[in-house]
DRENLUM-224450 format. One record per residue: z, y, x of N, C-alpha, C in turn; residue in three letters. Coordinates in steps of 0.02 Angstrom, whole numbers, padded with zeros to 5 digits, always signed. Each point is the difference from the previous one (the first is absolute). Layout:
BEGIN
ZYXZYXZYXALA ...
***
This chain:
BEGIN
+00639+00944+00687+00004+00067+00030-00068+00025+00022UNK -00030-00048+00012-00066+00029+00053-00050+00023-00083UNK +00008-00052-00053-00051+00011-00049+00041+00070-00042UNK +00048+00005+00014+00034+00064-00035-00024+00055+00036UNK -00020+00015+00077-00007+00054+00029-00090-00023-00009UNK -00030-00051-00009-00082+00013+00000-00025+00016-00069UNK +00036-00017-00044-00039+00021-00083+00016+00088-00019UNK +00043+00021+00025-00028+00063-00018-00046+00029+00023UNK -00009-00014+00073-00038+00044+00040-00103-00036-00024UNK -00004-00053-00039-00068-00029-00044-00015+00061-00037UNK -00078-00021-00006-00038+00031-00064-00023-00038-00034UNK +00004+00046-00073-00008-00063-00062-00061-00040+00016UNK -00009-00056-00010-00082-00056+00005-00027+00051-00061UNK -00060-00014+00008-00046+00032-00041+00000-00083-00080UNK +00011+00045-00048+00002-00048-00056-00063-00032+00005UNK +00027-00052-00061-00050-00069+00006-00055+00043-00057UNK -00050-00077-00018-00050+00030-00060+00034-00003-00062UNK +00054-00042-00018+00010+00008-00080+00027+00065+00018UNK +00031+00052+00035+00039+00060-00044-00072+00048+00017UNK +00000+00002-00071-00053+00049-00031+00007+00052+00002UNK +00066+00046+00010+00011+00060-00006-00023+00057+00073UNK -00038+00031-00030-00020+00048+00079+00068+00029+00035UNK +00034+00011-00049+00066+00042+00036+00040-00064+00040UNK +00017-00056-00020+00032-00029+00007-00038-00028+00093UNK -00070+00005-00008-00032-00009+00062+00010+00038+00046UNK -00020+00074-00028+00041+00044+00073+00069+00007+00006UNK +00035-00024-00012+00076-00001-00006+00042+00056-00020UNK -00030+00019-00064+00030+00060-00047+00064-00031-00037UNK +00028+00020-00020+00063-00012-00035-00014+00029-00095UNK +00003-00064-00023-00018+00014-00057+00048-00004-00052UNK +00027+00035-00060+00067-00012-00043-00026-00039-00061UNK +00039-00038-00004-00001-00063-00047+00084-00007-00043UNK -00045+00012-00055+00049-00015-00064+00069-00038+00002UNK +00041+00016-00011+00058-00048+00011+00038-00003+00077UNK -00039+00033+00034+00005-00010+00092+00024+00054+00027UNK +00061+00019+00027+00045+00055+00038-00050+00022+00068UNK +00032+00046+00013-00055+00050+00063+00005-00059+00053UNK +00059-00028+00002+00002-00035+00061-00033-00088-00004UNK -00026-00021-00054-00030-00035-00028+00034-00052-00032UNK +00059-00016+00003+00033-00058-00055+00011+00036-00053UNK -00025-00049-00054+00005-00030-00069+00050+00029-00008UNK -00013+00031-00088+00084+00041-00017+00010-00055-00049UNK -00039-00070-00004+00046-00052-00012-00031-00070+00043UNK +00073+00003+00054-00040-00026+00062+00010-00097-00017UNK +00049-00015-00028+00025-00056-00005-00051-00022-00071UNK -00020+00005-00050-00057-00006-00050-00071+00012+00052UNK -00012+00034+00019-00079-00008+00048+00002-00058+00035UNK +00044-00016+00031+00012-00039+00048+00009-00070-00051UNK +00025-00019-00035-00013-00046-00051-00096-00009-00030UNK -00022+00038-00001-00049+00015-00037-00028-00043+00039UNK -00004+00031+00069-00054-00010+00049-00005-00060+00029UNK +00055-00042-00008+00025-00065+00022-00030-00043-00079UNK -00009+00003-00040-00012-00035-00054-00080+00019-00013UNK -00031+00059+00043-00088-00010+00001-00026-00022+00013UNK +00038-00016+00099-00019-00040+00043-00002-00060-00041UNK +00046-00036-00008+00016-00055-00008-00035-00034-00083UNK -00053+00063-00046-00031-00020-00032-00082-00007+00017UNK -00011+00029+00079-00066-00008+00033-00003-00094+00001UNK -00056-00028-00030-00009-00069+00005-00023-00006+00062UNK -00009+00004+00023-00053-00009+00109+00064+00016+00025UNK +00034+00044+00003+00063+00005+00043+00043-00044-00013UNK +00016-00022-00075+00047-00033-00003+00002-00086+00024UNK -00086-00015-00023-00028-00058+00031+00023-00011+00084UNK -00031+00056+00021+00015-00022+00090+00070+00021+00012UNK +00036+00030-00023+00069+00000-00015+00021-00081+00023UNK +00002-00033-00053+00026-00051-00005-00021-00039+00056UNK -00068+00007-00010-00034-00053+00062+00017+00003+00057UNK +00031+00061+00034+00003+00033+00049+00083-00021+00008UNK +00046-00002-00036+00061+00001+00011-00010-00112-00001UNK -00006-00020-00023-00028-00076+00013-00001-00006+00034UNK -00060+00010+00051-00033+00005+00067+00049+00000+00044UNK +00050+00058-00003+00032+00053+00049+00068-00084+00004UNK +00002-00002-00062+00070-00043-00030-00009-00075+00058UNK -00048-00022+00008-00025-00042+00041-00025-00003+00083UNK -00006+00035+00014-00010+00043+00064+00073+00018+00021UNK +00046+00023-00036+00075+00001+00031+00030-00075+00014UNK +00002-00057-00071+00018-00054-00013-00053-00033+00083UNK -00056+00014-00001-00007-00059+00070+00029+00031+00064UNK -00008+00077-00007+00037+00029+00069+00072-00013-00001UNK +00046-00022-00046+00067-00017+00018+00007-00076+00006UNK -00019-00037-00050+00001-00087+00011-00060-00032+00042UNK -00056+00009+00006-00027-00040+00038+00007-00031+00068UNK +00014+00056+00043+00036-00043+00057+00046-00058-00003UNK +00025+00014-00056+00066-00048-00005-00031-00070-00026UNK -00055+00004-00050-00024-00035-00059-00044-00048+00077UNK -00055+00055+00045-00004-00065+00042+00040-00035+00066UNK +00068+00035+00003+00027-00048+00048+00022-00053-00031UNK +00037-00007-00075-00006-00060-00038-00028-00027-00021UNK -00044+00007-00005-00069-00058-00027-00052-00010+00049UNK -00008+00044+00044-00069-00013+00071+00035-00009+00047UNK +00079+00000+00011+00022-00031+00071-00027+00064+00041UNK +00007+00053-00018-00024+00057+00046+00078+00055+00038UNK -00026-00003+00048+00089+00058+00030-00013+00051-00054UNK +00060+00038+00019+00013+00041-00057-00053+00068+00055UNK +00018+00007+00063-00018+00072+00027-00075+00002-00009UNK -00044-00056+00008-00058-00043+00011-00026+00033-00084UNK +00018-00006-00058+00003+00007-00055-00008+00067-00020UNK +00074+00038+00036-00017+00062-00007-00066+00048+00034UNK -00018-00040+00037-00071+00042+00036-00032-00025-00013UNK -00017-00044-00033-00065-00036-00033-00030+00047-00066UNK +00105+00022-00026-00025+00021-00078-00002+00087+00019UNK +00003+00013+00048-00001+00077+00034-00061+00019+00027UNK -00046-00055+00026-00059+00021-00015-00037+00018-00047UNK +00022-00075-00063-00055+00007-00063+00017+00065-00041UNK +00066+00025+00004+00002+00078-00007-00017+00055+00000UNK -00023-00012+00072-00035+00052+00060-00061+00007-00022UNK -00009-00074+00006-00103-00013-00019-00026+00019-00063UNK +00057-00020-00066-00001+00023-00060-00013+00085-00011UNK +00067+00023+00015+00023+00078-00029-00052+00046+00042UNK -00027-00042+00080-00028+00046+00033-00081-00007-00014UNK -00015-00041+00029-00105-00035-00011-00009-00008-00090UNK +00065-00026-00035-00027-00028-00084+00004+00077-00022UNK +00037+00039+00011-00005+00078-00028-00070+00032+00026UNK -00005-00008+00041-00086+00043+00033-00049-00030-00037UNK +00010-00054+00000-00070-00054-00020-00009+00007-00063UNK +00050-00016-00039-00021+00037-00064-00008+00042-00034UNK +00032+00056+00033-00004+00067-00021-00078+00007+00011UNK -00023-00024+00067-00073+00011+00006-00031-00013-00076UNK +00007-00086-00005-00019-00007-00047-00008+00015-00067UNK +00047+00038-00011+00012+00028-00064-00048+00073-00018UNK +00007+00042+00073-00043+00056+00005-00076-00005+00010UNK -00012-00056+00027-00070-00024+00004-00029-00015-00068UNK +00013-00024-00030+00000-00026-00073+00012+00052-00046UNK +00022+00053+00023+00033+00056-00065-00054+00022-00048UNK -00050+00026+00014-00058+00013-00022-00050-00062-00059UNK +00020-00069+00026-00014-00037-00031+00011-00024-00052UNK +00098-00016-00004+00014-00028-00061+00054+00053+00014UNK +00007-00002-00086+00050+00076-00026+00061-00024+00018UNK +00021-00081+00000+00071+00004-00001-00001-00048+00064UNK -00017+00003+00056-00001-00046+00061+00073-00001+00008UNK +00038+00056+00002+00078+00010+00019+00041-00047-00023UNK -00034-00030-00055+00041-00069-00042-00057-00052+00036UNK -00037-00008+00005-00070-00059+00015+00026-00010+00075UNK +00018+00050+00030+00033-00044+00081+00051-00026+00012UNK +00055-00001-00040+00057-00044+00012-00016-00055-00047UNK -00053-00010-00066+00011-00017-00028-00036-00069+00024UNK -00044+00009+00039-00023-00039+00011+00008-00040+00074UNK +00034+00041+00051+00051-00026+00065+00032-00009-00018UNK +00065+00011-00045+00051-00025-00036+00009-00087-00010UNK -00054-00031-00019-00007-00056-00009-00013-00057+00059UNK -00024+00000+00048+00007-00026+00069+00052-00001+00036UNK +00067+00062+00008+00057+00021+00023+00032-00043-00052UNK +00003-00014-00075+00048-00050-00035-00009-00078+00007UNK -00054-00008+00024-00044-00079+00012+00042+00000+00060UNK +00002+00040+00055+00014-00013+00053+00075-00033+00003UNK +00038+00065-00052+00075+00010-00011+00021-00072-00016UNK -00048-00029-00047+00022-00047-00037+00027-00071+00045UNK -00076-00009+00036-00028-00052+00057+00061+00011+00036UNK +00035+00044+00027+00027+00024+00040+00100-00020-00014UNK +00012+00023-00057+00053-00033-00042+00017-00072+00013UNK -00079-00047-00051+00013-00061+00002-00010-00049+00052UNK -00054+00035+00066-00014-00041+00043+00003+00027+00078UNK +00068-00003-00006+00018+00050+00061-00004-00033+00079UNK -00006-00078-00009-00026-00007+00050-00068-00014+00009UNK -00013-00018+00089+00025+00028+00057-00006+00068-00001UNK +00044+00025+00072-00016+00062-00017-00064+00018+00034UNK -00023-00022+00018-00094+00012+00035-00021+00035-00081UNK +00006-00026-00051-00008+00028-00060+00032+00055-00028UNK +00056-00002+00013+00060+00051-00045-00026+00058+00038UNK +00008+00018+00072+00004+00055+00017-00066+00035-00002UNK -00062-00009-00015-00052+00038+00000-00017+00007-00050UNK +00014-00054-00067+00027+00023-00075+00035+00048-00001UNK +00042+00017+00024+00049+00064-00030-00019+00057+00046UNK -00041+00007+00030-00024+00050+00029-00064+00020-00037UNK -00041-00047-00035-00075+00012-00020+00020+00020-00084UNK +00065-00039-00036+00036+00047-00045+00016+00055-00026UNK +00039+00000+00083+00028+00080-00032-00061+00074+00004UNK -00041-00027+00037-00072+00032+00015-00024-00005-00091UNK -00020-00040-00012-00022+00013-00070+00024+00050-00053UNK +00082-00027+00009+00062+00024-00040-00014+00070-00001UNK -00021+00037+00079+00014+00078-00015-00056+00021-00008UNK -00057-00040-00035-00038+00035-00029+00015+00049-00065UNK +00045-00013-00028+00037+00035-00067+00003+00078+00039UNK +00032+00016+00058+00039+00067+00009-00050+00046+00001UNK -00036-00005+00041-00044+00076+00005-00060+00020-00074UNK -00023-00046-00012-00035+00005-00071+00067+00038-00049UNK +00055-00033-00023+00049+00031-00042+00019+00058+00007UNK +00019+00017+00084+00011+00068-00008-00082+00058-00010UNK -00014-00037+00005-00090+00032-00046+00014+00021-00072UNK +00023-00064-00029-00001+00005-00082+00063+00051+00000UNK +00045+00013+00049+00057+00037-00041-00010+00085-00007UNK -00065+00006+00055-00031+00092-00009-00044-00028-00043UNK -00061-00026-00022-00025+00005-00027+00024-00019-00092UNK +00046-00037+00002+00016-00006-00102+00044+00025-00007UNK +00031+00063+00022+00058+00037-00004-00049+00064-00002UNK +00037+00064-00056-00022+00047+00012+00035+00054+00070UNK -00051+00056+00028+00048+00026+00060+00056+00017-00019UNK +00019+00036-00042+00078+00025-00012+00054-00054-00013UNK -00005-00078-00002+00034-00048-00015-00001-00044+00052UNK -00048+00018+00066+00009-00055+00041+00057-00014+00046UNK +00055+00072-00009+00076-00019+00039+00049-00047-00048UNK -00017+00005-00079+00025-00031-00039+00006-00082+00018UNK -00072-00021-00002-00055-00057+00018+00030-00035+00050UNK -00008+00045+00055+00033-00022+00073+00076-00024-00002UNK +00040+00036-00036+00058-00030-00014+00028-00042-00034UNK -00028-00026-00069-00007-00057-00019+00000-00072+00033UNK -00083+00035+00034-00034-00083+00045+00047-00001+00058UNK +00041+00037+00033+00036+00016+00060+00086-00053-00018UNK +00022+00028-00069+00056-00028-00006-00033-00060-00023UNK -00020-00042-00053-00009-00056-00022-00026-00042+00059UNK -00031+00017+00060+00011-00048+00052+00038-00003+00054UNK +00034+00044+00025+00064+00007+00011+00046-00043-00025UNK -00004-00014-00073+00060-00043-00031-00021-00053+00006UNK -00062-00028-00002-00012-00069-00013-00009-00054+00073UNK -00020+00074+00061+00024-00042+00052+00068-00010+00006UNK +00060+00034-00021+00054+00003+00014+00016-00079-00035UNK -00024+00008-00072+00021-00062-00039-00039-00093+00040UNK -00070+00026+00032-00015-00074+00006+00038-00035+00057UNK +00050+00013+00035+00028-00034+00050+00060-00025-00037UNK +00023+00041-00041+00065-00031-00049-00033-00052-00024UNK -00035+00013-00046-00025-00067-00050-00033-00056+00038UNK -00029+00011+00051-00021-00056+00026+00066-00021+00031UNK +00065+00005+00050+00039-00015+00004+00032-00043-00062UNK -00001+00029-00034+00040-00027-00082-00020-00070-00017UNK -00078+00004+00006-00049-00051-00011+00019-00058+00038UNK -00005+00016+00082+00006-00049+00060+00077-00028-00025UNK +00064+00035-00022+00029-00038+00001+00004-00042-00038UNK -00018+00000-00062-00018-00064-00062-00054-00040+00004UNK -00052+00032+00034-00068-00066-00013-00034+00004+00063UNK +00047+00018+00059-00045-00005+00082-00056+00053+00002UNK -00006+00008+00071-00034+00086+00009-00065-00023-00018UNK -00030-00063+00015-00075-00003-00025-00022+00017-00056UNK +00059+00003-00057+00012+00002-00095-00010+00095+00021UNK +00020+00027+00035+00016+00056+00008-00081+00036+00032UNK -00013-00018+00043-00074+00015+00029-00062-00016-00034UNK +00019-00027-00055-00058-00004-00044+00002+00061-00064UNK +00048+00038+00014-00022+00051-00021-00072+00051+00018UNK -00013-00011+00048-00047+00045+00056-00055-00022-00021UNK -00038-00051-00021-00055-00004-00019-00002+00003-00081UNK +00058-00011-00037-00011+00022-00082+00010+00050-00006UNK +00033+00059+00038-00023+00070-00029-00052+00015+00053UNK -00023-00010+00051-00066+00012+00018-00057-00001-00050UNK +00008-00074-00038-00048+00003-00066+00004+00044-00053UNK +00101+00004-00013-00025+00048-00059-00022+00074+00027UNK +00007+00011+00042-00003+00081+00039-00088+00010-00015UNK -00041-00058+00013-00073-00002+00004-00027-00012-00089UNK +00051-00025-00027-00021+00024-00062+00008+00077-00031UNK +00048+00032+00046-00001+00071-00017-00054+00024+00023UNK -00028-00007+00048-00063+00011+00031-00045+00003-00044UNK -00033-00062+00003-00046-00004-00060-00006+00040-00057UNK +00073+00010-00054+00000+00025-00035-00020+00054+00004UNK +00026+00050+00056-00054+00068+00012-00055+00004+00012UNK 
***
């Protein structure tokens, strides 16, 4: 309600640099082929196909795409099992667990998002594709950790500042990606873009608590938590690849 009564009363942001069009800068209203006064497509269900199959032939988007939904896929999987993963194997309380893994959260989503975003913007000028070069290369310390962390969970003098110095690495992926998703998307496709990368991780957090459940019950949750450091790796091979 409150964002329903504040967006009308906004003025448009002043466009970015790709739209080239002067009119489109002062906020003229321009008629485009195929496009009704009120602006939908007089074939809205074919555009809308189109535009979903451009995105998704951009190679850089589709790369951190993947990498990005990986990432995300693993970051849900330790926020639902790990507490659990160390009161059975580190002899840790469960409440004790949950605020251990509620910091590395905190410390992650809050200090690992600043820090690298720094990093990424500091660097922009330098290398063309840093936006892939900073997870790609924190990526790999956060899966070492993951790993160590899996197989050698005790004591917890170890476990718990492992999974805090982890998940810190881990979110080096977020703020660089949502970099790559304005920049390898054209402007008129980036609500397309956004919805794609929006549902495909959406689903896959939804899916990693099932499957790791599924897992724990046939081959024990440790069989199950070692998911977290093999798609950490493959996620950093998407990296690279960009």
């Amino acid at each position: 309600l409150l964002l329903a009564c504040l967006v009308p009363r906004m003025q448009l942001p002043p466009q970015g640099i790709h739209c080239e069009d002067s009119e489109l800068r002062n906020g003229q209203s321009q008629s485009v082929a195929g496009t009704s006064r009120d602006g939908w497509s007089d074939n809205f269900l074919a555009d809308l196909i189109s535009s979903y199959l451009e995105v998704l032939t951009q190679q850089h988007f589709l790369v951190a795409m993947i990498g990005n939904v990986l990432t995300s896929f693993t970051v849900s999987l330790a926020s639902e099992w790990m507490p659990t993963f160390l009161v059975r194997y580190a002899d840790a309380h469960l409440a004790e667990a949950n605020i251990v893994f509620a910091v590395a959260i905190l410390v992650g989503a809050g200090g690992g998002n600043l820090f690298f975003a720094k990093i990424a913007q500091d660097f922009q000028t330098r290398y063309q594709n840093v936006n892939f070069l900073v997870p790609a290369v924190f990526t790999v310390p956060g899966a070492v950790l993951g790993f160590m962390l899996v197989n050698f969970t005790k004591p917890k003098i170890f476990s718990y500042p492992a999974a805090v110095v982890a998940i810190f690495f881990v979110f080096s992926w977020q703020a660089p990606t949502l970099g790559l998703l304005m920049n390898a998307t054209k402007p008129d496709l980036r609500a397309s873009a956004a919805s794609i990368w929006s549902i495909l991780q959406r689903f896959f957090d939804l899916l990693s608590p099932i499957l790791a459940g599924t897992i724990s019950d046939h081959a024990g949750l440790r069989a199950a938590m070692e998911m977290m450091w093999i798609f950490l790796l493959v996620a950093d091979v998407c990296w690279w690849m960009g």
